[in-house]
Every structure is written in structure tokens, then in C-alpha cells.
C-alpha positions as a Markdown table, in Angstrom:
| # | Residue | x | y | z |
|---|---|---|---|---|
| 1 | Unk | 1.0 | 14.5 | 5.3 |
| 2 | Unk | 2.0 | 11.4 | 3.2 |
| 3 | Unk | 5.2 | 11.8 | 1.0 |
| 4 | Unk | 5.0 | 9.6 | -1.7 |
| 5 | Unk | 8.9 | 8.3 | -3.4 |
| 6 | Unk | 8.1 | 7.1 | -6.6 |
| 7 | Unk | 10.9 | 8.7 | -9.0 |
| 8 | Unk | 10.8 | 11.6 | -11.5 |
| 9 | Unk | 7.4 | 13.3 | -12.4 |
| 10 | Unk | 5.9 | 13.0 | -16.1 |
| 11 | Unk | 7.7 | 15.6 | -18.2 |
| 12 | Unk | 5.6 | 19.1 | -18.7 |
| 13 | Unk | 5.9 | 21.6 | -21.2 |
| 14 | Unk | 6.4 | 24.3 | -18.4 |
| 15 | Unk | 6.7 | 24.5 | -14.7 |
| 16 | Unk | 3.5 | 25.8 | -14.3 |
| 17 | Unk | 1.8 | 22.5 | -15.9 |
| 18 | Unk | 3.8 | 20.9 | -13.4 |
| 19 | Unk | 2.5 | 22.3 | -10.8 |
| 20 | Unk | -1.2 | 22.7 | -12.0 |
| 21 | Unk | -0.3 | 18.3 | -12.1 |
| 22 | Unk | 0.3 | 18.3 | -8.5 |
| 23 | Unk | -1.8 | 20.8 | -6.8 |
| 24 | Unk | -5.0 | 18.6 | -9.1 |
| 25 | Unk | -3.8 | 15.0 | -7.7 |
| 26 | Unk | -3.4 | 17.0 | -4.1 |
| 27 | Unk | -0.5 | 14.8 | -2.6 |
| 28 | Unk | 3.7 | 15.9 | -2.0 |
| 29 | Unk | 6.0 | 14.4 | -4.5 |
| 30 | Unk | 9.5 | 14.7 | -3.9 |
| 31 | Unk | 11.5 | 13.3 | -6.7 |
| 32 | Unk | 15.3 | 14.0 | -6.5 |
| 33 | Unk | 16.1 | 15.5 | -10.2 |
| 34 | Unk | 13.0 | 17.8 | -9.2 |
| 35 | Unk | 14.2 | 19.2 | -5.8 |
| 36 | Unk | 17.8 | 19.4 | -7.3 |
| 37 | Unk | 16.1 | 21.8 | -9.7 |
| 38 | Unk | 14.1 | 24.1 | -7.3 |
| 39 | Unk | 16.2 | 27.1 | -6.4 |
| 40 | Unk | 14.5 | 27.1 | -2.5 |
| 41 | Unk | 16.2 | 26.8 | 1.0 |
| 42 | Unk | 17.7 | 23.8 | 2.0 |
| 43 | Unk | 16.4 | 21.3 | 4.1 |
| 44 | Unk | 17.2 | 18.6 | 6.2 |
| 45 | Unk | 15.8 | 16.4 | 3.7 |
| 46 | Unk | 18.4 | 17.8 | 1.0 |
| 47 | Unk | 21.5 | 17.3 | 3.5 |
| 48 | Unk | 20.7 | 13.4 | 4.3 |
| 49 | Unk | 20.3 | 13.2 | 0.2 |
| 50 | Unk | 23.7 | 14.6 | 0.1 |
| 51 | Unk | 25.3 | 13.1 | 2.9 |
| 52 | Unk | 23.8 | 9.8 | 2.6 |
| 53 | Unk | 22.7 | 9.0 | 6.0 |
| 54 | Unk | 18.9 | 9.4 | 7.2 |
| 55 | Unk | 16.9 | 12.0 | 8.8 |
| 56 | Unk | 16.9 | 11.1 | 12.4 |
| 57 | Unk | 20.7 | 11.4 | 11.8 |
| 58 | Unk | 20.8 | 14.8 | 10.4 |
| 59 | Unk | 18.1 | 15.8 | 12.9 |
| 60 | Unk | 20.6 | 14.5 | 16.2 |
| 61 | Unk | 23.9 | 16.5 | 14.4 |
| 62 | Unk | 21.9 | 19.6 | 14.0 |
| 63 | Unk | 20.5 | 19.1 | 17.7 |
| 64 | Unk | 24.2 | 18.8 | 19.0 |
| 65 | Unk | 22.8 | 15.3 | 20.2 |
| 66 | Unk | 25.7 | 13.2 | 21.6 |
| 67 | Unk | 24.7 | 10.0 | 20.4 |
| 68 | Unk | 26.1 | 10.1 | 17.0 |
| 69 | Unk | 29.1 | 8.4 | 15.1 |
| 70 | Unk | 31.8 | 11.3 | 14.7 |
| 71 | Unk | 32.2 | 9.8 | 10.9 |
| 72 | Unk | 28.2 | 10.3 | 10.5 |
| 73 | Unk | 28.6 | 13.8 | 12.1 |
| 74 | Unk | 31.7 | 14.8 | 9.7 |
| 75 | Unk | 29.2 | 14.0 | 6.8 |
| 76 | Unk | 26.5 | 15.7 | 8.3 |
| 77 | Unk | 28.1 | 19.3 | 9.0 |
| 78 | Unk | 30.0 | 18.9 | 5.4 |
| 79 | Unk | 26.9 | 18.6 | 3.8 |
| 80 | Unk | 25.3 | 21.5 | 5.9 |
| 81 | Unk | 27.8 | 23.9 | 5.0 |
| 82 | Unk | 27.9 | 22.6 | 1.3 |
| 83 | Unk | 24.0 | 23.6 | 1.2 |
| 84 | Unk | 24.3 | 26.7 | 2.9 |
| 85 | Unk | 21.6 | 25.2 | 5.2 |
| 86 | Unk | 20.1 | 28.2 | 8.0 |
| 87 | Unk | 17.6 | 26.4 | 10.1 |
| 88 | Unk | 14.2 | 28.1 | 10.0 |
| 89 | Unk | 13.1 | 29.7 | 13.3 |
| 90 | Unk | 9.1 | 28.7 | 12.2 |
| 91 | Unk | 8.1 | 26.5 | 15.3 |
| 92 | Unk | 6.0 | 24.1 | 12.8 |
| 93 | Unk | 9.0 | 23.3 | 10.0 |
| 94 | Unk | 11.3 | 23.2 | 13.4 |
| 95 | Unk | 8.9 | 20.8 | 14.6 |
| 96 | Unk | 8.3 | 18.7 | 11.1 |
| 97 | Unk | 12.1 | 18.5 | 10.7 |
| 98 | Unk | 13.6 | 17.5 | 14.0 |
| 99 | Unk | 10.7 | 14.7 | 13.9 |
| 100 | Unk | 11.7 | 11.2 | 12.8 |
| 101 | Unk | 10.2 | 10.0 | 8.7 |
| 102 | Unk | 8.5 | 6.9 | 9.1 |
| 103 | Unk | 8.1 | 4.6 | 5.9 |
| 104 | Unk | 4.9 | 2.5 | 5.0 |
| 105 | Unk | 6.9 | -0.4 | 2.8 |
| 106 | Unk | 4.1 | -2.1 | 1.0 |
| 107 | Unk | 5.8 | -6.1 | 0.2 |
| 108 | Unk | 4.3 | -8.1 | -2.7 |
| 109 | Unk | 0.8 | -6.7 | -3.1 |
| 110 | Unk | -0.8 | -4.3 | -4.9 |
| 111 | Unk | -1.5 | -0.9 | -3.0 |
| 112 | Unk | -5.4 | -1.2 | -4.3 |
| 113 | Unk | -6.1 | -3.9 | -2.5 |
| 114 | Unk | -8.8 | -2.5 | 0.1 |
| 115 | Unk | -7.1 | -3.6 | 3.0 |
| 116 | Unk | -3.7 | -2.5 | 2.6 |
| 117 | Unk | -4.9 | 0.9 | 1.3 |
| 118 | Unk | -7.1 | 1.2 | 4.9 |
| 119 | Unk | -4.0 | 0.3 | 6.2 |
| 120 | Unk | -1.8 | 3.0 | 4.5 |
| 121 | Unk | -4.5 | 5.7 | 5.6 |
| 122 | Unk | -4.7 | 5.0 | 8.9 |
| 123 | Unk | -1.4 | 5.6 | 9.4 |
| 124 | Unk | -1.1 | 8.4 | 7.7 |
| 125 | Unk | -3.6 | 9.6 | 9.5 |
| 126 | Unk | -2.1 | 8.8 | 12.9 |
| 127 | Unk | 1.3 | 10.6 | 11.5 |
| 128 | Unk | -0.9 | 13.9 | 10.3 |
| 129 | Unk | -2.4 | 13.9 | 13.5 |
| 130 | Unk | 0.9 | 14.2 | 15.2 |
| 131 | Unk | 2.7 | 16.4 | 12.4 |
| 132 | Unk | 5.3 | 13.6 | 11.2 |
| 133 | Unk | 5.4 | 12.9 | 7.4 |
| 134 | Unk | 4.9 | 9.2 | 6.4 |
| 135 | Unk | 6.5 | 7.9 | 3.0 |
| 136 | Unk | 4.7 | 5.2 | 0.7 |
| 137 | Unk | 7.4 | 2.4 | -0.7 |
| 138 | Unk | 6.3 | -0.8 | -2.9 |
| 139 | Unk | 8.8 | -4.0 | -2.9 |
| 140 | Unk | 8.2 | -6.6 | -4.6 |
| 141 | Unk | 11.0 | -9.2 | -3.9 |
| 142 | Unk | 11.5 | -13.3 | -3.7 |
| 143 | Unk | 10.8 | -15.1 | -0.6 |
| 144 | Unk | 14.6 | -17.7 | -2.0 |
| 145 | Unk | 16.4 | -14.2 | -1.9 |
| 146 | Unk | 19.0 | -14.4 | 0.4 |
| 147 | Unk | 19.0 | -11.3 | 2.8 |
| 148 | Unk | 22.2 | -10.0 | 1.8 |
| 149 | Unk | 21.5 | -9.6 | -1.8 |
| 150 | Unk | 18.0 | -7.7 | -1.3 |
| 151 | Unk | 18.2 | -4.5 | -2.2 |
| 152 | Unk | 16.6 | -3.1 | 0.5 |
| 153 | Unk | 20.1 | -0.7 | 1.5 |
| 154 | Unk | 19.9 | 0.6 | -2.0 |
| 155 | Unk | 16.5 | 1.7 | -1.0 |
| 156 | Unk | 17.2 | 3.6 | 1.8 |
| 157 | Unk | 20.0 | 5.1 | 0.8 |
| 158 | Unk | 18.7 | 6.1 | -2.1 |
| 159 | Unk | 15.9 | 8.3 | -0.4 |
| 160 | Unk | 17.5 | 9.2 | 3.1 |
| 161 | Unk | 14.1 | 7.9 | 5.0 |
| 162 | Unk | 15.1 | 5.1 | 7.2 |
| 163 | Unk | 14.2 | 6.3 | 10.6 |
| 164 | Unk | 12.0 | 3.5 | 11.0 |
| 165 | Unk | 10.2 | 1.1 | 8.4 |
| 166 | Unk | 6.3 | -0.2 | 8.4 |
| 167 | Unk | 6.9 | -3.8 | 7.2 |
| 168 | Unk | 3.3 | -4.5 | 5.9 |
| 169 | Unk | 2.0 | -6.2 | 2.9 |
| 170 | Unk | 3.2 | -10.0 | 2.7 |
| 171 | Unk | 6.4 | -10.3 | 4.1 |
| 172 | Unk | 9.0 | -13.1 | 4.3 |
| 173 | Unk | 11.8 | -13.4 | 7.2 |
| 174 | Unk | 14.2 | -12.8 | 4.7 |
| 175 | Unk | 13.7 | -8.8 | 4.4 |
| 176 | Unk | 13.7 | -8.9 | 8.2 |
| 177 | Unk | 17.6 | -10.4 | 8.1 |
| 178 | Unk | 18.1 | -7.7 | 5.4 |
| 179 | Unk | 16.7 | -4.6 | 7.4 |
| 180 | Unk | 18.3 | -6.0 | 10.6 |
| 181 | Unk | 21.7 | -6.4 | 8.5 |
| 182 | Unk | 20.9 | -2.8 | 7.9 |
| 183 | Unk | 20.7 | -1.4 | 10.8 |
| 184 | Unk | 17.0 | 0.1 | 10.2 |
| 185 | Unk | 14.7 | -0.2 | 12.6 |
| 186 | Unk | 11.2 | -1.6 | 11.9 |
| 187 | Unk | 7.7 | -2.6 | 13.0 |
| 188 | Unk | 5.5 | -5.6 | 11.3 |
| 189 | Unk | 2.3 | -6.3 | 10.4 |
| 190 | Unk | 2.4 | -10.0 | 11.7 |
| 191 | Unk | -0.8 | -11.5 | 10.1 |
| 192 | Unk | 1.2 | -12.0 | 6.6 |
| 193 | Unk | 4.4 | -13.1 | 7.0 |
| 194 | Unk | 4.9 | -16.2 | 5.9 |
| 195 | Unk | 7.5 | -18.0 | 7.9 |
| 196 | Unk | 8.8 | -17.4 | 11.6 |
| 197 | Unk | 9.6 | -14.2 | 12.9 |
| 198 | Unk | 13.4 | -13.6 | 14.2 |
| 199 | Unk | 11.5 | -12.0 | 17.1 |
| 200 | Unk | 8.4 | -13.0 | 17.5 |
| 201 | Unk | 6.6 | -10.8 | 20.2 |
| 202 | Unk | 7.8 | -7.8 | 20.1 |
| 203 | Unk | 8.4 | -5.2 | 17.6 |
| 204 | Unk | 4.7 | -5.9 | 15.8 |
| 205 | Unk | 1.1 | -5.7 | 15.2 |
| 206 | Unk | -1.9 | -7.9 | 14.1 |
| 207 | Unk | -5.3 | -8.4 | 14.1 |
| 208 | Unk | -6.9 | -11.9 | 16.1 |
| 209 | Unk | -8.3 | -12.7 | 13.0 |
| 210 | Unk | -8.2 | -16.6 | 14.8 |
| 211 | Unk | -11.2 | -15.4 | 17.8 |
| 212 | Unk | -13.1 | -14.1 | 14.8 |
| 213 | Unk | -13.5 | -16.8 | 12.7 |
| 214 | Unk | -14.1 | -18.3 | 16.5 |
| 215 | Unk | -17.3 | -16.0 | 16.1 |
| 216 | Unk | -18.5 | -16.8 | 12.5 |
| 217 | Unk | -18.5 | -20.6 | 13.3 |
| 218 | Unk | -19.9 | -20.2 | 17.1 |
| 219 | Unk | -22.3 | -17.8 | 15.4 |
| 220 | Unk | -23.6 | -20.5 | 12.9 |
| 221 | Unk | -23.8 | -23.4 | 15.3 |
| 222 | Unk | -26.3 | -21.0 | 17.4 |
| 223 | Unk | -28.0 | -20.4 | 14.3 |
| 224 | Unk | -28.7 | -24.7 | 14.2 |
| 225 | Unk | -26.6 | -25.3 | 11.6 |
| 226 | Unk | -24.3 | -28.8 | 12.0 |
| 227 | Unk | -23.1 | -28.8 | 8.2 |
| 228 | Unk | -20.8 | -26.1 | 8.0 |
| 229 | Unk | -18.0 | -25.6 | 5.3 |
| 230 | Unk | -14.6 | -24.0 | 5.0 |
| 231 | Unk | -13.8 | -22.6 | 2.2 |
| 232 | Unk | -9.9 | -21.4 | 1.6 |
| 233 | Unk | -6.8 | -22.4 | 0.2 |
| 234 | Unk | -4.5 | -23.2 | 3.8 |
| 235 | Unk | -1.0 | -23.1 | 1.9 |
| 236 | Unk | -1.6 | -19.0 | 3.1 |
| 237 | Unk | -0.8 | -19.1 | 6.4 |
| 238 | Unk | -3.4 | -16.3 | 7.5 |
| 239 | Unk | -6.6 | -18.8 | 5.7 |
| 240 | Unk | -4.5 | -21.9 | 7.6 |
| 241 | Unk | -4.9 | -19.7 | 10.6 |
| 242 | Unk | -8.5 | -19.2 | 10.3 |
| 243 | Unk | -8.7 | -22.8 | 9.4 |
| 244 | Unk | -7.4 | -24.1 | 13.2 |
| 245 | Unk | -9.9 | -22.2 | 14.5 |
| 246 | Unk | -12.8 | -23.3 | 12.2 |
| 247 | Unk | -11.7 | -26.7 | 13.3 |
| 248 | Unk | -11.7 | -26.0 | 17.1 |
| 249 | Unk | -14.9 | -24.1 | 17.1 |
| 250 | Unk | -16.6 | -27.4 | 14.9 |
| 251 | Unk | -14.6 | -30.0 | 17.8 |
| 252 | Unk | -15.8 | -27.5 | 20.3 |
| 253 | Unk | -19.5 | -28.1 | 19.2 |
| 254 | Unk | -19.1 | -32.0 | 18.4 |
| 255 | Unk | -19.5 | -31.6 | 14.8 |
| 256 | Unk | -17.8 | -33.3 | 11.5 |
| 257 | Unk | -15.9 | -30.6 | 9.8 |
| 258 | Unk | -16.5 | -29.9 | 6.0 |
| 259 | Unk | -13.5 | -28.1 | 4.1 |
| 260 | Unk | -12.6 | -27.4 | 0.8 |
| 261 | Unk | -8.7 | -26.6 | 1.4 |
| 262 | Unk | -6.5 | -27.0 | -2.0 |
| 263 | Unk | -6.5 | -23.8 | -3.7 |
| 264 | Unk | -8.1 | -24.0 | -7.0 |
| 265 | Unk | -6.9 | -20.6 | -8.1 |
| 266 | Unk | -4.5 | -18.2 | -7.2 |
| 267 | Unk | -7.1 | -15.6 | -7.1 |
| 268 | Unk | -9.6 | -15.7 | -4.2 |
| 269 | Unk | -12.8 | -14.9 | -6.0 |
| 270 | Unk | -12.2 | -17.3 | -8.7 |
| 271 | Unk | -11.1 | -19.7 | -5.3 |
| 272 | Unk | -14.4 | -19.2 | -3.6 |
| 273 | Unk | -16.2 | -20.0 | -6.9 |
| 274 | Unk | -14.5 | -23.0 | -8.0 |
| 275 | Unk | -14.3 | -24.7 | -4.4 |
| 276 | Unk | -18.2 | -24.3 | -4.0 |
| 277 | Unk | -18.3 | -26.1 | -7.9 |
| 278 | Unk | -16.2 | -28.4 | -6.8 |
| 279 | Unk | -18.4 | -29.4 | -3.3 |
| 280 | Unk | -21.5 | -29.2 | -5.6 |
| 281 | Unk | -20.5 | -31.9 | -8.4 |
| 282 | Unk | -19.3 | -34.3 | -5.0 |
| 283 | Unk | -23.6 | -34.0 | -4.0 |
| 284 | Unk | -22.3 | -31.8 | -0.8 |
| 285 | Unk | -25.2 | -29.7 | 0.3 |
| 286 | Unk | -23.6 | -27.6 | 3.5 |
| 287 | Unk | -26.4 | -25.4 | 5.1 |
| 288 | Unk | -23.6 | -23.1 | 5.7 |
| 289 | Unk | -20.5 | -21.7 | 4.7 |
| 290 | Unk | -17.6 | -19.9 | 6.5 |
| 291 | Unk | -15.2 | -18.4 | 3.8 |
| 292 | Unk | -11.8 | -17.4 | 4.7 |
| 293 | Unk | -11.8 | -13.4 | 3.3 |
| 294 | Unk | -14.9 | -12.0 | 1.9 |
| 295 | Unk | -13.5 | -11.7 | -1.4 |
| 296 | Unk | -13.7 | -15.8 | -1.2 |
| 297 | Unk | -17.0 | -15.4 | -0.4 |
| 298 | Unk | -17.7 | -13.7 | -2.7 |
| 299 | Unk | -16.9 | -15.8 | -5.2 |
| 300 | Unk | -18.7 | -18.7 | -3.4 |
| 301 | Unk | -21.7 | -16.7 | -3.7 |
| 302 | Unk | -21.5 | -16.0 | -7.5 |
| 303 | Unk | -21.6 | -20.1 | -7.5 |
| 304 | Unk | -24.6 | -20.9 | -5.2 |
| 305 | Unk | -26.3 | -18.6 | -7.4 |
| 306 | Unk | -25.5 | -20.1 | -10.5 |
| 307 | Unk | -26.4 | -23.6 | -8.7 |
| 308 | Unk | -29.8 | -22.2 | -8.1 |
| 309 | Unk | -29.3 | -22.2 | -4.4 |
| 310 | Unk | -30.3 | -18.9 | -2.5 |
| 311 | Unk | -28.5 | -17.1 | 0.6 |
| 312 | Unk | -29.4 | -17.1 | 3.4 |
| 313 | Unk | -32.5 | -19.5 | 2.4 |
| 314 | Unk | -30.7 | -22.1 | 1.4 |
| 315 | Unk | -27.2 | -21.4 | 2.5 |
| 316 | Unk | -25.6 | -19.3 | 5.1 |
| 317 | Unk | -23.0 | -17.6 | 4.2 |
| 318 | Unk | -19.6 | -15.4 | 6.5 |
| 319 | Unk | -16.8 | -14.3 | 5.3 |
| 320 | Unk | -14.1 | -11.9 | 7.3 |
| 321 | Unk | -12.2 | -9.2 | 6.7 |
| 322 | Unk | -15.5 | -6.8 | 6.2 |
| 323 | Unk | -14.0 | -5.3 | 3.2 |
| 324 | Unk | -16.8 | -2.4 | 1.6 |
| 325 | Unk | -17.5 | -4.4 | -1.4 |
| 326 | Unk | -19.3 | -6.6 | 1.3 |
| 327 | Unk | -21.3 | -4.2 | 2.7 |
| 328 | Unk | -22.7 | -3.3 | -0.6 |
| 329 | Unk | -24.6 | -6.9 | -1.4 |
| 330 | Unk | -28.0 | -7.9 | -1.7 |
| 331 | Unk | -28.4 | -8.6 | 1.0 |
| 332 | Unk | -25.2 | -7.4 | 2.9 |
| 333 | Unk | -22.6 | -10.1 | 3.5 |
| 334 | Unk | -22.0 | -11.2 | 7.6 |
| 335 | Unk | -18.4 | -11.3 | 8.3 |
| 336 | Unk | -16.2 | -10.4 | 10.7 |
| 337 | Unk | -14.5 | -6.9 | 11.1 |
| 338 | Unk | -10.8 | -6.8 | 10.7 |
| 339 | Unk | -9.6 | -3.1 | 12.2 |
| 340 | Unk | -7.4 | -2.3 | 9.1 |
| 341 | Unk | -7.5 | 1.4 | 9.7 |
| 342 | Unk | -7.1 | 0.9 | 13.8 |
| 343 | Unk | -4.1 | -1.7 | 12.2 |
| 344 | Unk | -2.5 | 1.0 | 10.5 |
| 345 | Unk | -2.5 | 3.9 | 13.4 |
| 346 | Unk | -0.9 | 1.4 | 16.1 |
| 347 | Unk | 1.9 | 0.6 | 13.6 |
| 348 | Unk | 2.3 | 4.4 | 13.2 |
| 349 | Unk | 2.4 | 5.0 | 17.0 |
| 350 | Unk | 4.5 | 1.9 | 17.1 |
| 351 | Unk | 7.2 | 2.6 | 14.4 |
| 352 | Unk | 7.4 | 6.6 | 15.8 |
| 353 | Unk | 8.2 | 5.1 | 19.2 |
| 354 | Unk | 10.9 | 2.8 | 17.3 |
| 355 | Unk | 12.2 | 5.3 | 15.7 |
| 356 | Unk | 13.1 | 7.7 | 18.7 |
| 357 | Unk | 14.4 | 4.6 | 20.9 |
| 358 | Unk | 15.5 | 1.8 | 18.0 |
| 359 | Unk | 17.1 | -0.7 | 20.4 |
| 360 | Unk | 14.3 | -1.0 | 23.1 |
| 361 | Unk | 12.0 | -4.0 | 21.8 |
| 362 | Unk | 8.5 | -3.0 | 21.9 |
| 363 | Unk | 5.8 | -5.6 | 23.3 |
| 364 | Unk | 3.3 | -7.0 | 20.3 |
| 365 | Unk | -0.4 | -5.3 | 19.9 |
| 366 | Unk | -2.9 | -7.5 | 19.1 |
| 367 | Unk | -6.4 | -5.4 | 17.8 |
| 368 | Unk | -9.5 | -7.5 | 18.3 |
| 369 | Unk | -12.0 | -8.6 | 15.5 |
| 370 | Unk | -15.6 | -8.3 | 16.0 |
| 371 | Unk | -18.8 | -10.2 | 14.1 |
| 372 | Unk | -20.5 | -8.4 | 12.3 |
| 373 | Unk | -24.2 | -9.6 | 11.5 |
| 374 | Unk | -26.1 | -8.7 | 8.3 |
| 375 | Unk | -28.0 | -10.3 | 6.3 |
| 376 | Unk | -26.3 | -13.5 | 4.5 |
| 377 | Unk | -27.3 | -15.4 | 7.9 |
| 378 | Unk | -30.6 | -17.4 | 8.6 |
| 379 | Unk | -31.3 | -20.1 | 11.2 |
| 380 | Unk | -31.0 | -23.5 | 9.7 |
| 381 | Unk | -34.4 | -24.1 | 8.2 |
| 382 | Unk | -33.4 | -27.8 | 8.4 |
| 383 | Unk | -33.1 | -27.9 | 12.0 |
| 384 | Unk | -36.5 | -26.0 | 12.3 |
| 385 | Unk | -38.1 | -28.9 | 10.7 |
| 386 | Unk | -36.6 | -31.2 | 12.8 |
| 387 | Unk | -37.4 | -29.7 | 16.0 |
């Protein structure tokens, strides 16, 4: 089940609208002026609110576990007692609330974005599967902020649900200083951060989005083409990253690389769109095109048809990152699969092993890509002729 934090409900005319609100939109909210209200049994979750400590905490006090600060304990049993808190003898609530909350922190993006959401459900799925609850958290912060004035504590305090954190969306090193400074564990999805990681290694997960744009170009080449383009702005390190291995895959075949580089727009449609305009009005005629993300190809596709040039006939075209507006084209757009879903289980099953041991560093996962061939691809009818 997927708790989502995101404040105080809408105000209802009666209780009973409220809950026709969330029964229709099928998802737990927990907001704190809410659960202050509802006259039910306490939970763990209402003595870390009180006591101000998280739920692995509470969970390791009630537990008579050893490993816990006799301060933290104090607060712990206070709070308990305060509550009137009787733990349930049902074997599943047992279960849910001796289990460590993990938290899906979504940095700098928004949560529509197709592969962040794939993200978010697969691992809530993973956390369903295995009867732990997973909360949903957007941060948007400054990549100049220094660490200790991020308000990341405020956070977790706030809410009690810092067992363990899911750092994904695009992330800068200086929320890791912050959680570290925090004492919160956490688990990363590496592909976007932007700057070094204090531990690169361990303690994360990403996709080798590098061997698959390996595959797009390799894949062209063996398709005859020799003028093959990049299209994507490098100053994001995951397009930079695709953009080494664009190169090596060109040096690898002997051929002169092509590359529009310099963003042109913050947005990657409008990107894609205006690069191809750009390579057009220089007389550059590439027989193929390797965008960095679909969503720029996309946008250089919306161009070569306003140019009057067909794909595949006259251009090949890849993109990666198979998001489903590209399988939905005419024809279907070749790219290369990113596992966002299988990206978002193994940070699950990564961050619930964090949580349960938060000092033992946990080796990297890396997920392969895979090409994925539809119908945006063609031989190069230019080295037809020629042959």
C-alpha cells in the first residue's frame, strides 16, 4: 500500500463526504489534524508523531530490542502510555507495524513525468508485495544550498517516516550531506545526480543507459548508415553520458561523429525540434539520428516532418528511455528500454534491506537496457545505392 504525506485533506461539509473523497480516489491519506481527530486505537504511527522519533524506533522499544538510545526509549514508552497504546494481537497489523516505512522522495521533477511515475509503482509494488507501506514525498530544493540549511530534518520529523529514504528524481550531493548529517539512511537512483557521489558504489541503483545507446548506434552502423547524429543537450549529465558512448560506438566503427550538443531549450521536445532546425538551415542531411530520450526524439521528428523529410525513408530515427508515448507512433519509435519499473522494485528491496541494517553499505545494482526495434529504422537507402 502507498501512503501518500501531502498535508490536510480539502474541507467537507461532513465526514461522510470525506470519506466518499477517499474511498473514490482509492489511495491512504494520513494527514496529522485528520488522525488527531479520529477517535480510533493508537498506533505506532501516532506514538513516533508524538514522540518525535521514527518508526523503526518505536518498532525496536516496543520489541524490547536492545539496540536503542535509553533517551529515545524514555520518549518512546512516554508516549505509549500517553496514547493508551495496546498492541493488536492481529498477525497482519503486527506484521505491518513492526516492519520498517520506506520513503519514495521525488527531487526536482514532477511526479507525471512517465519515468519517475513507473518508478514510484514499481516500488510500491515491490513494498505491497511484501506487506510494507511506502510513502510518496516531493522536494524541490537548490543544488547552492548548503546541506545544513536543507530542510530535509524538518521533513522527517515532521512525519516520523525516516526508516530509510528512496533518493530518486534529480538529486544533488548536497541532500546526501543533509540526510547523512541526519542520520537517515538512504538508497539512490544514480543515473541523475548531478555531481559526485560521497559513496559512489554502494548504497545505489541505475540503469546502463551507456551499453544502450552502445546498441542504438551499433544498431545503425549495421543498418549501413555512416552519417549519424546526436541529438541532446550534454550540460545533463545522463545525455553527456549517452554522448561518450555515442562517440565510442562512431570511433569504434571509424566514423566522423555528427552532434548537435548546446541545448536550445530547456524542454526536451522543444530541444529535439529546434536542434534538427538548427542542423537543417547548416545543409546537414544525417541519414540517421540517435536522440538522447525519446521525448527529444520526439521533437526531432515533429521537425523532419515539417522539413518534408520522412522516417525511416529518409531518416532513421532511436531514441531511449522507451517511454509509452513512443510506442504509440506511426510508425512506432526504436529505442532502447530503460527498466523504470524493474528500477523502482530493486530500490525497494534495497532501501528495506537499509533500513533493517543502516550501517552495512550495500554493493551498487546496475539493471541492463535492451534495444528495442520498431519501426523508425530502415537500412540506409544511400548505401544500397552504392553497393
Amino acid at each position: 500500500m502507498c501512503l501518500w504525506v501531502l498535508g490536510d485533506l480539502p474541507q467537507f461539509p461532513s465526514d461522510f463526504g470525506k470519506r466518499i473523497f477517499m474511498k473514490y480516489h482509492g489511495m491512504l491519506w494520513y494527514p496529522l489534524s485528520v488522525r488527531q481527530k479520529a477517535k480510533k486505537p493508537a498506533t505506532i504511527v501516532d506514538i513516533a508523531l508524538k514522540a518525535g522519533v521514527s518508526l523503526g524506533t518505536v518498532s525496536r522499544v516496543l520489541n524490547n530490542r536492545q539496540d536503542v538510545d535509553g533517551e529515545l526509549r524514555r520518549k518512546v514508552n512516554e508516549a505509549a502510555r500517553a496514547l493508551r497504546y495496546v498492541k493488536t494481537g492481529r498477525g497482519r497489523r503486527v506484521s505491518r507495524e513492526t516492519r520498517p516505512i520506506i520513503t519514495f522522495v521525488l527531487s526536482n521533477r514532477e511526479f507525471l513525468h512517465p519515468m519517475h511515475a513507473r518508478m514510484l509503482q514499481g516500488a510500491e509494488q515491490f513494498c505491497e508485495e511484501l506487506g510494507y507501506f511506502l510513502v510518496f514525498k516531493r522536494l524541490d530544493y537548490a543544488p547552492e544550498t548548503p546541506a545544513a540549511e536543507l530542510k530535509l530534518p524538518l521533513l522527517l520529523r515532521e512525519h516520523a517516516i525516516a526508516d530509510c529514504l528512496i533518493l530518486a528524481g534529480t538529486n544533488y550531493p548536497n541532500l546526501i550531506d543533509a540526510t547523512v548529517r541526519a542520520g537517515v539512511p538512504y538508497v539512490l537512483y544514480r543515473n541523475n545526480l548531478i555531481g559526485a557521489a560521497p559513496h559512489d558504489g554502494v548504497d545505489q541503483v541505475r540503469s546502463d543507459d551507456c551499453d544502450g545507446a552502445m546498441q542504438a548506434v551499433r544498431y545503425l552502423v549495421r543498418l549501413g548508415h555512416k552519417q549519424i547524429c546526436f541529438i541532446g543537450d550534454i550540460s545533463q549529465p545522463w545525455f553527456h553520458n549517452r554522448y561518450q558512448a555515442y562517440m565510442a560506438a562512431m570511433a569504434e566503427a571509424g566514423l566522423r561523429p555528427m552532434a548537435q550538443t548546446v541545448g536550445l531549450s530547456s524542454d526536451s521536445f522543444r530541444n529535439g525540434f529546434t536542434s534538427t532546425q538548427a542542423l537543417m538551415r547548416q545543409g546537414l542531411r544525417p541519414t540517421a539520428i540517435f536522440a538522447a530520450s525519446d521525448h527529444v526524439a520526439l521533437g526531432v521528428w515533429e521537425q523532419l516532418r515539417r522539413g518534408g523529410l520522412r522516417v525511416p525513408e529518409d531518416c532513421s530515427l532511436v531514441g531511449l528511455d522507451d517511454i509509452p508515448d513512443s510506442r504509440v507512433t506511426n510508425p512506432p519509435l526504436t529505442t532502447v528500454h530503460n527498466p523504470f519499473l524493474e528500477l523502482g522494485r530493486e530500490l525497494a528491496r534495497m532501501a528495506i534491506e537499509k533500513a533493517k541494517a543502516p550501517c552495512e553499505p550495500l554493493p551498487e545494482v546496475v539493471l541492463p537496457t535492451e534495444l528495442v526495434m520498431r519501426g523508425t529504422t530502415w537500412p540506409c537507402l544511400e548505401a544500397s545505392a552504392a553497393g
